[in-house]
N, C-alpha and C positions, 0 to 999 in steps of 0.2 A: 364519528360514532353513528351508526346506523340507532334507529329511535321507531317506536311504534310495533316493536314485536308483542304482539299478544300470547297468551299462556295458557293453559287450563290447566289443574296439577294432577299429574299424572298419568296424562296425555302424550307424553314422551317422558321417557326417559333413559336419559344417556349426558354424559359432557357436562352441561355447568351445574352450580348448585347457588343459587341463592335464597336471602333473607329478608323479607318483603312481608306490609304490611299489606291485606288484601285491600281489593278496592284503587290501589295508590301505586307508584312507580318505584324503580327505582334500578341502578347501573348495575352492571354483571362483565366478567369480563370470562372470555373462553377457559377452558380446566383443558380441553383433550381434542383432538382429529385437530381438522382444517382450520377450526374456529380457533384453536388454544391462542390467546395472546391479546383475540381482541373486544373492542366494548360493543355493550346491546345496552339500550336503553328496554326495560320491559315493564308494561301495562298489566295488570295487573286485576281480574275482576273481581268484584265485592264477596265480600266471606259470604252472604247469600245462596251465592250461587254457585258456591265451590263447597257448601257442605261443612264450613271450617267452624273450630269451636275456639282456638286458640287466638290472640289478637296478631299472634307472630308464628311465622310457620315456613318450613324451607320445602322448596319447589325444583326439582329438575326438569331441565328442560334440554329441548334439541334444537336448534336454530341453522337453518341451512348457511351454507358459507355461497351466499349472494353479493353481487357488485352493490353498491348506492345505490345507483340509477333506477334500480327496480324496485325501490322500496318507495310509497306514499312519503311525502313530506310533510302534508300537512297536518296539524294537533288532526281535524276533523277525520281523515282518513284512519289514524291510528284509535282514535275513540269508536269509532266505525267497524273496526277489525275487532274490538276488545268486546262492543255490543252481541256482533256477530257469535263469538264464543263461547258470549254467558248464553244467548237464549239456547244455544244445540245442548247444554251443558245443566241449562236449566229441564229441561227434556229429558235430558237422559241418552240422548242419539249420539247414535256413532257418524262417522262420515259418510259410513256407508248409507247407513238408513236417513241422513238427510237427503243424500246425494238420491236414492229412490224416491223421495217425498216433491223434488223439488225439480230433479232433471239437471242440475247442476251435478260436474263433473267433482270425483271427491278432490283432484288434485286442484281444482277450482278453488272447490270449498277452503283445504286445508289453507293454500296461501290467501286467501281474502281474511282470513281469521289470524294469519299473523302478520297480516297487514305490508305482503308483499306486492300485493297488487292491490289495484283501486278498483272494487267490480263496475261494470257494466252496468247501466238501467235497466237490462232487461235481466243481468243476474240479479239483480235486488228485486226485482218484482216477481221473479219468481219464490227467492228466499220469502219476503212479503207473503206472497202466497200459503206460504209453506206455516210462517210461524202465525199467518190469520191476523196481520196487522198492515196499515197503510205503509207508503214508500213514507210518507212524512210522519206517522207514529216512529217509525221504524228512524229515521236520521233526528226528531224532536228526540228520542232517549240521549242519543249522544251529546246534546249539548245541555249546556247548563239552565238550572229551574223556571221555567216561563214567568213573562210578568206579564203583566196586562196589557201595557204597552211596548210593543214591540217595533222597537228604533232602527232605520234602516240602515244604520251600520251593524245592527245586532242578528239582523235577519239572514239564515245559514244560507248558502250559496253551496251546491255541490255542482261539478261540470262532470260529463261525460264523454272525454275528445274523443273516442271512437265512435261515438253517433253525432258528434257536432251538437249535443241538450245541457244546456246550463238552466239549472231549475234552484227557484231562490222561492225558501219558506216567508213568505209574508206573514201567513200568521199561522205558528206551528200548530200544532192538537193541543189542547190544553183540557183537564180534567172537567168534569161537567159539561162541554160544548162536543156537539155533532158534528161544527162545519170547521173548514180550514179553505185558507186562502194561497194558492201556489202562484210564480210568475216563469212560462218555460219562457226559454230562448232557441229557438231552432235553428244551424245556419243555412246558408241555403244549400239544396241539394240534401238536405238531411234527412233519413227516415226511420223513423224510431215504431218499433212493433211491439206490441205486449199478447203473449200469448193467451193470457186469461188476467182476471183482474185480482189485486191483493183479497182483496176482501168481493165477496158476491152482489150487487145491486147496491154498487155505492152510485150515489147520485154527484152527477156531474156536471157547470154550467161556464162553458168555454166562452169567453171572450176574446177577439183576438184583436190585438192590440195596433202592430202596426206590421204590415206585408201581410202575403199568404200563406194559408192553412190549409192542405187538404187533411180531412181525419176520417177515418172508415171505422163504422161503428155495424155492427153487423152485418158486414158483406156491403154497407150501401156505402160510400162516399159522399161529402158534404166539401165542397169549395168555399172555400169562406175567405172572405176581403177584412181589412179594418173596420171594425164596428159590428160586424156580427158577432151572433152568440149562436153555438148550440146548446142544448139542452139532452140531457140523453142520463141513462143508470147502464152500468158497465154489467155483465153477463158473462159475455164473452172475450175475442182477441178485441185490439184496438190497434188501429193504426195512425203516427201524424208524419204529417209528408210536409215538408219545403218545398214546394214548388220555384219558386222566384228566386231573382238574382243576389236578392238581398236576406237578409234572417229575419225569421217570424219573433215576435212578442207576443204573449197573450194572457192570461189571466184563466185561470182554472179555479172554480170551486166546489169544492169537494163536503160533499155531505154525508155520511155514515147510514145507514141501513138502519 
């Protein structure tokens, strides 16, 4: 069973029909075309944000006829594609007018929202941008309610294999607090680029933990060893580079404006 299709009601319609509590999941099996026969698991956003007044309510949907392989596997990716849907949704935006807001392609857009692809770092930093929220505001909504103590088997981990960045929430956003603590991983040879920053003059203080870091912060470049830190508030693009044979560790923290 393919799993993690996301939905918005009325967003397509054609082919299945199911009955689903908002908010919650639940199986579908194909009515018509390519798909007739077989199952979707679908996600489901909260009555909030889909305008609903009933507790139950039937949704058409269109679900392309995709292999496995190209669909996210994990809970985190499909909570991820389901977040993405409510905030354009919560908006009011069409694909097209996020696709203007953000530079992201709409056919980008649509499969990242039903959770056929796994975006990219620098696609989420742009959406980021777009909806005026951190990359960790933005991945802290999809997991479940923060505690105070955040246990490091609890702390989200999202990878991104086409840049070689595995970025692990140590301590996500949480209501009343400015700061957040992130841990990248870069492998070597990796170079990861953000064209502008989510949010404008977040402050930023890099630790790098163990190998090299090169990071280009307004045009200048900063080589940094084990045990440096820079300091720096984001404006602009940002760049981090692997230099070395091995992968970078480092510690980022991130402070709100």
């Amino acid at each position: 069973m393919r799993r993690g299709v996301a939905v918005l009601a009325g967003e397509y319609i054609e082919a299945h029909a199911v009955r689903a509590e908002p908010g919650g999941a639940c199986d579908a099996v194909g009515e018509e075309g390519p798909s007739r026969g077989r199952s979707f698991r679908l996600l489901l956003p909260h009555r909030r944000h889909l305008g609903l007044t009933s507790r139950l309510y039937r949704i058409w949907v269109t679900v392309p006829d995709m292999g496995n392989d190209d669909v996210p596997s994990t809970d985190v990716d499909a909570r991820l594609a389901a977040r993405l849907a409510a905030l354009r949704a919560e908006r009011g935006w069409s694909l097209g007018e996020l696709a203007d807001r953000s530079g992201v392609s709409r056919s980008t857009l649509s499969r990242a929202e039903h959770a056929e692809i796994s975006p990219t770092a620098s696609t989420l930093n742009r959406l980021c941008a777009a909806y005026g929220r951190t990359m960790s505001q933005l991945l802290s909504e999809v997991e479940a309610e923060p505690a105070h103590v955040v246990r490091a088997a609890d702390q989200a981990v999202w990878t991104d294999p086409a840049s070689g960045f595995t970025r692990r929430s140590v301590s996500p956003p949480l209501a009343g607090l400015r700061g957040e603590v992130v841990e990248g991983t870069l492998a070597p040879g990796a170079d990861l680029t953000y064209d502008r920053p989510p949010v404008p003059g977040l402050e930023q203080h890099l630790w790098v933990l163990e190998g090299e870091l090169h990071v280009t912060v307004r045009d200048e470049t900063h080589a940094l060893a084990a045990g440096d830190c820079l300091r720096f508030r984001v404006w602009g693009g940002t760049r981090f580079r692997c230099p070395g044979g091995r992968p970078v560790r480092y510690a980022l923290v991130v402070v709100a404006p």
